[in-house]
LUMTI-703015 format. One record per residue (C-alpha): x, y, z; residue in one letter. Coordinates in steps of 0.5 Angstrom, whole numbers. Example, Ala and Ser with C-alpha at 12.3 -4.5 7.8 and 13.67 -1.06 7.14 Angstrom:
2
SITE;25;-9;16;a
SITE;27;-2;14;s
//
This chain:
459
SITE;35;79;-174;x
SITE;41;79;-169;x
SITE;40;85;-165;x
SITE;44;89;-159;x
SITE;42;91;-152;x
SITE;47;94;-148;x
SITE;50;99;-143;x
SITE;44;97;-139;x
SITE;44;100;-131;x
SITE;42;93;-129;x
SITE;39;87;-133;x
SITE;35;83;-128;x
SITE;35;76;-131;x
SITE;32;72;-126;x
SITE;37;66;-128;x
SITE;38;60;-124;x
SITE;43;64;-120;x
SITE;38;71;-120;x
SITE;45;75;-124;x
SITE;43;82;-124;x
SITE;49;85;-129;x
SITE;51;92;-129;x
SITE;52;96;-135;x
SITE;49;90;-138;x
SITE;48;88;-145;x
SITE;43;82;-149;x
SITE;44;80;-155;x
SITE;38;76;-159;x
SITE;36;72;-166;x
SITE;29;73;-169;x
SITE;26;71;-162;x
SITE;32;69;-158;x
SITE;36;70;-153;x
SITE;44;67;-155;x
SITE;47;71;-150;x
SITE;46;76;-143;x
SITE;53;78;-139;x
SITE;56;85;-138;x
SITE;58;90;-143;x
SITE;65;89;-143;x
SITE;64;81;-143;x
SITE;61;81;-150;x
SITE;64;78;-155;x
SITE;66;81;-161;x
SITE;63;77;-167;x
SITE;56;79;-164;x
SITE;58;86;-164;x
SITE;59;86;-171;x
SITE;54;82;-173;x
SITE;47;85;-170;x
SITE;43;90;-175;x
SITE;40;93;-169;x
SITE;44;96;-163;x
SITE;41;99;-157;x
SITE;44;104;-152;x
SITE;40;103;-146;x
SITE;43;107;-141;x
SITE;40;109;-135;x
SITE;34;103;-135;x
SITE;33;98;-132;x
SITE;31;91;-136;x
SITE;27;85;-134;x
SITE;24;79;-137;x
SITE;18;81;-139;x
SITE;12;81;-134;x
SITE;7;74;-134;x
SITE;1;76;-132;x
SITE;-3;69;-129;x
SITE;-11;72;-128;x
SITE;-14;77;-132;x
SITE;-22;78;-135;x
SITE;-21;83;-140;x
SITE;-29;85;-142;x
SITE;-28;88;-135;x
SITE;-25;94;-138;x
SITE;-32;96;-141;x
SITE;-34;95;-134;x
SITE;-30;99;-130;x
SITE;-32;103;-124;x
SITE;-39;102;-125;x
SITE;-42;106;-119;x
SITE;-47;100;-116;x
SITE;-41;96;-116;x
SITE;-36;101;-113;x
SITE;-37;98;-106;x
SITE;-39;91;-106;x
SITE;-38;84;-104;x
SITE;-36;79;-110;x
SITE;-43;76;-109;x
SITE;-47;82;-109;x
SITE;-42;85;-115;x
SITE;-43;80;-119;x
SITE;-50;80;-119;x
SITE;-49;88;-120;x
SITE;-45;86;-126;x
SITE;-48;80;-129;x
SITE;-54;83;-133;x
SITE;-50;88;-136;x
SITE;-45;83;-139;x
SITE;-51;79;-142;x
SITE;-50;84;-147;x
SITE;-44;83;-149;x
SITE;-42;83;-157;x
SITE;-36;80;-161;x
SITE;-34;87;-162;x
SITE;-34;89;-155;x
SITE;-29;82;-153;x
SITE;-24;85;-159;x
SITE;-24;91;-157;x
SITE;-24;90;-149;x
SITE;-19;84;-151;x
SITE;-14;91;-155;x
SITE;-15;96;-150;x
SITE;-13;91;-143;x
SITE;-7;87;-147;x
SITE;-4;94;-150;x
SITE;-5;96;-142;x
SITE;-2;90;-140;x
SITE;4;92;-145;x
SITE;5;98;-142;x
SITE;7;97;-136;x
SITE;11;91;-138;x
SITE;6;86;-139;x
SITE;9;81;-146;x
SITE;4;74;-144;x
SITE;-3;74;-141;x
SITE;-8;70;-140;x
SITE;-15;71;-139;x
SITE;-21;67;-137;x
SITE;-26;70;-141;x
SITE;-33;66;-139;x
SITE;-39;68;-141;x
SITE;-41;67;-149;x
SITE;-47;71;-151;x
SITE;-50;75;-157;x
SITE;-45;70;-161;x
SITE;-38;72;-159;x
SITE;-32;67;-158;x
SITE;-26;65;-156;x
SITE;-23;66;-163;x
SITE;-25;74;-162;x
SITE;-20;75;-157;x
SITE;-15;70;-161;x
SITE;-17;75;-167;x
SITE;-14;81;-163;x
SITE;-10;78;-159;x
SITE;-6;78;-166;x
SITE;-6;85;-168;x
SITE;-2;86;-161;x
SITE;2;82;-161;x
SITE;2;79;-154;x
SITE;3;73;-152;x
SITE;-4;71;-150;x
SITE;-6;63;-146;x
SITE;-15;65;-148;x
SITE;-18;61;-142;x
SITE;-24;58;-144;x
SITE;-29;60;-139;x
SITE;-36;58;-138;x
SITE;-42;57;-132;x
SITE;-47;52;-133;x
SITE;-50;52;-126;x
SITE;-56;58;-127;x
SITE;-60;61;-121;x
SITE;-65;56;-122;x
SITE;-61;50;-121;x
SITE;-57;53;-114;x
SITE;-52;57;-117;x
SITE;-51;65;-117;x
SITE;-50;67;-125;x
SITE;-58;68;-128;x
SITE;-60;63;-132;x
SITE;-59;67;-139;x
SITE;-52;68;-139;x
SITE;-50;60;-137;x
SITE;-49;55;-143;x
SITE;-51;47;-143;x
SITE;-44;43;-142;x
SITE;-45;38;-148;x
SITE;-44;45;-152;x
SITE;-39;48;-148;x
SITE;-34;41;-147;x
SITE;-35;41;-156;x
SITE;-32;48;-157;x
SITE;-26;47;-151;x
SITE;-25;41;-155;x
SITE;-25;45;-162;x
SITE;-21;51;-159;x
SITE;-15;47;-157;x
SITE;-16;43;-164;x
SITE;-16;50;-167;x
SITE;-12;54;-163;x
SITE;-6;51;-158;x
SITE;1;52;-161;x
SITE;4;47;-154;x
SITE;11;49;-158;x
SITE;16;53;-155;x
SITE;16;60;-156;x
SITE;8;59;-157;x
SITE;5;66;-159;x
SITE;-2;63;-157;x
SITE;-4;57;-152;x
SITE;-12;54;-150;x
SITE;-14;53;-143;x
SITE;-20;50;-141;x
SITE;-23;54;-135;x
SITE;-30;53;-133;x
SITE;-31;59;-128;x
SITE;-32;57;-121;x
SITE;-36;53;-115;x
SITE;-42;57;-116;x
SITE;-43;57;-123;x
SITE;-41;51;-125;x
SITE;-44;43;-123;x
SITE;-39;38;-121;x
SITE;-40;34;-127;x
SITE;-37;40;-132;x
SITE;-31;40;-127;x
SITE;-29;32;-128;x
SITE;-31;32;-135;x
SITE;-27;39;-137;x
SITE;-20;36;-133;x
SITE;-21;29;-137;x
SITE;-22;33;-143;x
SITE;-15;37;-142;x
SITE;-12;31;-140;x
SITE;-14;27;-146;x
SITE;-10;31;-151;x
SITE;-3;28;-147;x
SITE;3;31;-144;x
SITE;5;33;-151;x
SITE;0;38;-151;x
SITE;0;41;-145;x
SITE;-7;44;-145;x
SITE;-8;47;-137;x
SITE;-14;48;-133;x
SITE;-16;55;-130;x
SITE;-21;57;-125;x
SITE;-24;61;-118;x
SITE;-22;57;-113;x
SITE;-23;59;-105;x
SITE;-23;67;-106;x
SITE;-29;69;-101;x
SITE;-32;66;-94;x
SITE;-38;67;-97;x
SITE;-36;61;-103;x
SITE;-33;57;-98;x
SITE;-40;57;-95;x
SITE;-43;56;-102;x
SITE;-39;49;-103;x
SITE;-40;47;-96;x
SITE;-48;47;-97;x
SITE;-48;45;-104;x
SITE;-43;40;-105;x
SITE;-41;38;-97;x
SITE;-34;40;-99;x
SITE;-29;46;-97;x
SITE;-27;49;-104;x
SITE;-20;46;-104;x
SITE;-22;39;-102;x
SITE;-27;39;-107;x
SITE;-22;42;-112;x
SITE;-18;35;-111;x
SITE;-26;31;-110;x
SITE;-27;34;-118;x
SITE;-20;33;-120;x
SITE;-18;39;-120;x
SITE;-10;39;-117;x
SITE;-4;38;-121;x
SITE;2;41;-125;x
SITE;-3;42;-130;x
SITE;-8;46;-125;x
SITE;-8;54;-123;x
SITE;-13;56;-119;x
SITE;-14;65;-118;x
SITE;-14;67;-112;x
SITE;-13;62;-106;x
SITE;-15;67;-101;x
SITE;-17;62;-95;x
SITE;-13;56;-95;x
SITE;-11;52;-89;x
SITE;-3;50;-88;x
SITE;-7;43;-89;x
SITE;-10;46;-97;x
SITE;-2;49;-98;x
SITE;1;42;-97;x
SITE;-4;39;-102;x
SITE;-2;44;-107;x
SITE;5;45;-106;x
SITE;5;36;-106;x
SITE;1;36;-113;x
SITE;5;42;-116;x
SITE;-3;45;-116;x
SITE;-2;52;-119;x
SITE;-4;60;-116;x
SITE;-5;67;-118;x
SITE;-5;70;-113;x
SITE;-9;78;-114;x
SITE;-7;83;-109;x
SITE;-11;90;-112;x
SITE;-17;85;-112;x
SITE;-18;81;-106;x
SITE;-17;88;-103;x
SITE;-23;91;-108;x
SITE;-28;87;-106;x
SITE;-25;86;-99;x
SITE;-23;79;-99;x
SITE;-19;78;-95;x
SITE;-11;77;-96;x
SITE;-8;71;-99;x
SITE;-3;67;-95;x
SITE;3;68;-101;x
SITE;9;67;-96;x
SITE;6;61;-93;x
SITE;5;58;-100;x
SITE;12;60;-103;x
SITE;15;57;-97;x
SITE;11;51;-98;x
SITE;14;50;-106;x
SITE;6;52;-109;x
SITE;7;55;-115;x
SITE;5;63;-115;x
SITE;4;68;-120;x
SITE;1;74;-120;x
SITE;-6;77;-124;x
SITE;-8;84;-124;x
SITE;-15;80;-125;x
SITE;-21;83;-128;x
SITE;-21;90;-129;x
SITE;-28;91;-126;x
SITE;-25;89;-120;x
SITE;-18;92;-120;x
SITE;-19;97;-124;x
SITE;-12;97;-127;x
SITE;-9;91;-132;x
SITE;-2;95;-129;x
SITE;3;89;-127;x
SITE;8;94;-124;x
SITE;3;97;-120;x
SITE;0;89;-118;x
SITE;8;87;-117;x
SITE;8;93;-111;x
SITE;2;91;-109;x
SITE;4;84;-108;x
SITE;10;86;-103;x
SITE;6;91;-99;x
SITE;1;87;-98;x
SITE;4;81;-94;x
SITE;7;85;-90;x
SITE;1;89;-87;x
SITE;0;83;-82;x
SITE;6;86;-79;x
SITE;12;82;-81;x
SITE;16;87;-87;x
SITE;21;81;-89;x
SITE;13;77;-91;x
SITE;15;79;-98;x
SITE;21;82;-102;x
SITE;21;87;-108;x
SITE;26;81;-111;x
SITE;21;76;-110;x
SITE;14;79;-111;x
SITE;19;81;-118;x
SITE;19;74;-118;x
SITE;12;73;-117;x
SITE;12;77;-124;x
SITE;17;73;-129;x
SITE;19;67;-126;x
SITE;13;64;-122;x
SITE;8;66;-127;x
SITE;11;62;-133;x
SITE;12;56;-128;x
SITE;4;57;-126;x
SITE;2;57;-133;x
SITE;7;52;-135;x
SITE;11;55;-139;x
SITE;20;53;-139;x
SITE;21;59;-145;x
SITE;20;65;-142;x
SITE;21;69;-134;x
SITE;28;70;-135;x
SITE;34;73;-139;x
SITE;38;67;-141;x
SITE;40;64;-147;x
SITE;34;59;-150;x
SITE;30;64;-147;x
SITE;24;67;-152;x
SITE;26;75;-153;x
SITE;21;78;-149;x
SITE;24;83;-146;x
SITE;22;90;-143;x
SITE;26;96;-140;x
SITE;24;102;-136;x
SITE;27;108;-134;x
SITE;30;111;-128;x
SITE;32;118;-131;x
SITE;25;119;-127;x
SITE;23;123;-121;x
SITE;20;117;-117;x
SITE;27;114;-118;x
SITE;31;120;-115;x
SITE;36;117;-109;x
SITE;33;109;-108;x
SITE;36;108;-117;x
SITE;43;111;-113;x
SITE;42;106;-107;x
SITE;39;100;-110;x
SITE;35;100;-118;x
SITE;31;94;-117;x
SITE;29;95;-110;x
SITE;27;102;-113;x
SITE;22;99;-118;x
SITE;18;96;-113;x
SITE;19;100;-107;x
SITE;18;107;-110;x
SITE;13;108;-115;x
SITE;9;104;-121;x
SITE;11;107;-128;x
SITE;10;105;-135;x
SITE;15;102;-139;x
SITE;21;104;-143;x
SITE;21;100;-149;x
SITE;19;92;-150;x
SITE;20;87;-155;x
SITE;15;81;-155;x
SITE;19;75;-159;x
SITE;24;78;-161;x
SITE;20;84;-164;x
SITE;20;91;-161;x
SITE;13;93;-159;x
SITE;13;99;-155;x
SITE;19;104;-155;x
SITE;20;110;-152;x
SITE;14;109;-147;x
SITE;9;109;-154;x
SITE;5;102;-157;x
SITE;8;101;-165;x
SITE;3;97;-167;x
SITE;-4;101;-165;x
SITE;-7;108;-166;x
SITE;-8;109;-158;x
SITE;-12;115;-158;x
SITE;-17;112;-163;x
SITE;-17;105;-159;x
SITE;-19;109;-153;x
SITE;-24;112;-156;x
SITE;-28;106;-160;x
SITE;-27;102;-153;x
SITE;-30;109;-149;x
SITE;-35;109;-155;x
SITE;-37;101;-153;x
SITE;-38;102;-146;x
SITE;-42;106;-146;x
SITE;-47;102;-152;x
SITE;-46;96;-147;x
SITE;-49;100;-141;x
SITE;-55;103;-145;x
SITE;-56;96;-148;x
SITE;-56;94;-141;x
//
C-alpha cells in the first residue's frame, strides 16, 4: 500500500550524506522506502498515488531503532532486591536459580512485554540472546510472540554447557549437553533463518559466555554458523570482556585474555558480535577493527553492575562496528533505546572529554551501527531500498522547549528520553500516537506482573 509521510520537522536519514530534511516527507510501498526528500521536492505522481497520507508536522523521524544485546525473560526479573546491588558474578548467582524456573509461558510473555517496550521507545528490530532452556521452553516460543508483535526479532540461540561442577559459574541444573545444543542451533536456523532482505526473523547462534561454556562449543558453535555459507549469513553472538573478575576467569581456566581467547576459538569476524567489550586494550580494538569483529556496547548495564566504561570512541575511531543494546532488563532495568542512545553519550564524556561522543553519533550508534553489527544492509536509514521502518517522536512536548528551537535532533538526545509518536515496522504501522495497535497493553502488563510473580513463589 503507497503511503505518505510529510511536512516532517526533520527526518534524519542517516544516508551516505547524514541529510537531515526539513519539512520533509517519506514516501514508501508495502515494506519500502521509494522516495525521502523535502516536502516541497515531491514529485506528484506520488502524492497522487498514496492511499495513506501522513501530516507529521511538528516530530522528528528517524530510521527505526536496532537494539543489538538484549535477555528478554529478564523483564519478569527486574529490580529483585538481593540482586539490586551486586557484581555481575554475585548477581548471576543471585538470579540463576530463579531462572531454573522458567516455563515457555514466561518466555512468550517476557519476550510480548520486552519487545513492545522496545517498540515504544523506537525500537522496530531486536535481538535477544536468550540462554537458559528449562521446563521444555525454546526458541521457537519466542519466534511465536516475536510474531503477534510484529518486531523484526534475530533470536539468539544461547546456551551454557560448563556447570559449577566443571569450573564454570551457572549451577549445574541449568547448563545443557553440547551435542544436544549444537542440534537444535542447527534445527533453529533450518527452521527459522529468512537470510533474505527485509527479513522479519534471523537465527543466531549464541553460546553464552567464557564462563559457562567449554572451549570446544565455542569452536564447534562458529563452525556450525559458517557451515551454512555466506549466502545465509547466520551470526554469532556472545559475553565478551565485560568485567575484570572474567578477565580473571579466562586467565585461569583458559590461560588467555577474554579477547585472545575469542580469536584462540575462533570467534572474530564480520560474522561475530560480542556484548559489552568493556575492557579492551588498543592491541584487542585493532584486532576487531582489522576482523570487522562485531560490539554492542550497554551503557545503563556496564553502569548497573559497575562495570566499568567501555572504550566506545577509541573503537569508533578504529572502524570496529558498534551498536548499542539496552542488555537484559535485570541488569538495566529498562528496554527504553532512547534512553539507552542518551546514556551512550553522556557516558563517554564522563572521563572528561565532552566531544567523546556526540548525539549525532550515539543516534548512530542506534540505526547505523546497529544494522551493520547485526549484519543487516536493508535497515538503519531513510533511504530508497531501504525497509520502511520508520519511527517518529514529537517534540510538541515540554522537555523539548527552547533545544527543538535551536537544534531537534541534538534535542532528542541531550534533552530527555521520551516515547515514540508513531512507528511502522515493514512498512505496517504499529503504534500511533504513542499506543501499540496490535496488543491489549493493560492485559499484557497484567499477565506479565502475574508471571513474575508465579516465577519468584516457584523459585
Amino acid at each position: 500500500m503507497p503511503t505518505l509521510i510529510e511536512h516532517a520537522e526533520m527526518v534524519v536519514t542517516m544516508d551516505a550524506d547524514r541529510r537531515e530534511i526539513r519539512d520533509g516527507a517519506i514516501y514508501f510501498v508495502d515494506n519500502a522506502i521509494v522516495w525521502v526528500g523535502a516536502t516541497a521536492d515531491l514529485p506528484p505522481h506520488l502524492r497522487d498515488t498514496a492511499d495513506t497520507i501522513i501530516n507529521a508536522h511538528g516530530k522528528i523521524i528517524l530510521p527505526g531503532f536496532v537494539n543489538t544485546h538484549h535477555h528478554f525473560y529478564q523483564t519478569l526479573t527486574r529490580a529483585i532486591p538481593a540482586a539490586q546491588d551486586a557484581v555481575l558474578f554475585d548477581w548471576l548467582k543471585t538470579l540463576y536459580p530463579i531462572w531454573a524456573e522458567l516455563t515457555p509461558d514466561d518466555i512468550f510473555v517476557s519476550t510480548q512485554l520486552a519487545l513492545t517496550e522496545l517498540l515504544l521507545s523506537g525500537c522496530t528490530t531486536s535481538s535477544d540472546h536468550h540462554y537458559l532452556w528449562p521446563n521444555g521452553s525454546r526458541l521457537d516460543d519466542q519466534f511465536a510472540a516475536a510474531e503477534t508483535i510484529g518486531s523484526r526479532f534475530h533470536g539468539a540461540r544461547g546456551s551454557m554447557s560448563l556447570g559449577e561442577s566443571d569450573g564454570g559459574l551457572p549451577p549445574d541444573r541449568v547448563v545443557e549437553q553440547e551435542p544436544a545444543i549444537l542440534r537444535d542451533s542447527q534445527r533453529l536456523v533450518e527452521a527459522y533463518h529468512d537470510p533474505g532482505r527485509y527479513a522479519m526473523r534471523r537465527v543466531v547462534i549464541a553460546p553464552c559466555s567464557p564462563f559457562s561454556v567449554t572451549q570446544n562449543l565455542m569452536r564447534e558453535s562458529a563452525r556450525l554458523a559458517r557451515s551454512f555459507g555466506d549466502e545465509m549469513n547466520v551470526h554469532l553472538h556472545t559475553h565478551l570482556a565485560e568485567t575484570q573478575d572474567e578477565e580473571a576467569f579466562c586467565m585461569a581456566q583458559f590461560g588467555y585474555r577474554p579477547s585472545d581467547y575469542a580469536q584462540h576459538v575462533e570467534w572474530v569476524g564480520d560474522d561475530v558480535w560480542h556484548a559489552h567489550c568493556v575492557h579492551l586494550s588498543e592491541a584487542d580494538i585493532s584486532l576487531f577493527a582489522h576482523t570487522c569483529t562485531g560490539v554492542a556496547h550497554c551503557p545503563t548495564s556496564n553502569m548497573r553492575l559497575a562495570s566499568g566504561i567501555a572504550p566506545v570512541k577509541n573503537m569508533v575511531a578504529a572502524g570496529v562496528p558498534v551498536g548499542l543494546g539496552v542488555d537484559g532488563s535485570a541488569s538495566n532495568d529498562s528496554s527504553h533505546m532512547m534512553n539507552e542512545v542518551r546514556q551512550a553519550m553522556l557516558l563517554q564524556r564522563v572521563l572528561g572529554d565532552p566531544a567523546a561522543m556526540t548525539a549525532r553519533g550515539a543516534l548512530e550508534l542506534a540505526t547505523l551501527g546497529g544494522a551493520r553489527v547485526l549484519g543487516r544492509d536493508d535497515i538503519g536509514v531513510l533511504a530508497a531500498g531501504y525497509a520502511a521502518d520508520i519511527i517518529a517522536f514529537d517534540l510538541n512536548q515540554i522537555g523539548f522547549a527552547g533545544g527543538r528551537v535551536h537544534d531537534p535532533v541534538a534535542a532528542l538526545v541531550f534533552c530527555h528520553a521520551v516515547d515514540v509518536d508513531f512507528v511502522f515496522v515493514n512498512g505496517k504501522q504499529l503504534v500511533e500516537n504513542g499506543r501499540p495497535l496490535h496488543i491489549d497493553l493493560p492485559m499484557l502488563i497484567e499477565r506479565h506482573n502475574t508471571a513474575a510473580q508465579l516465577l519468584l513463589q516457584r523459585a
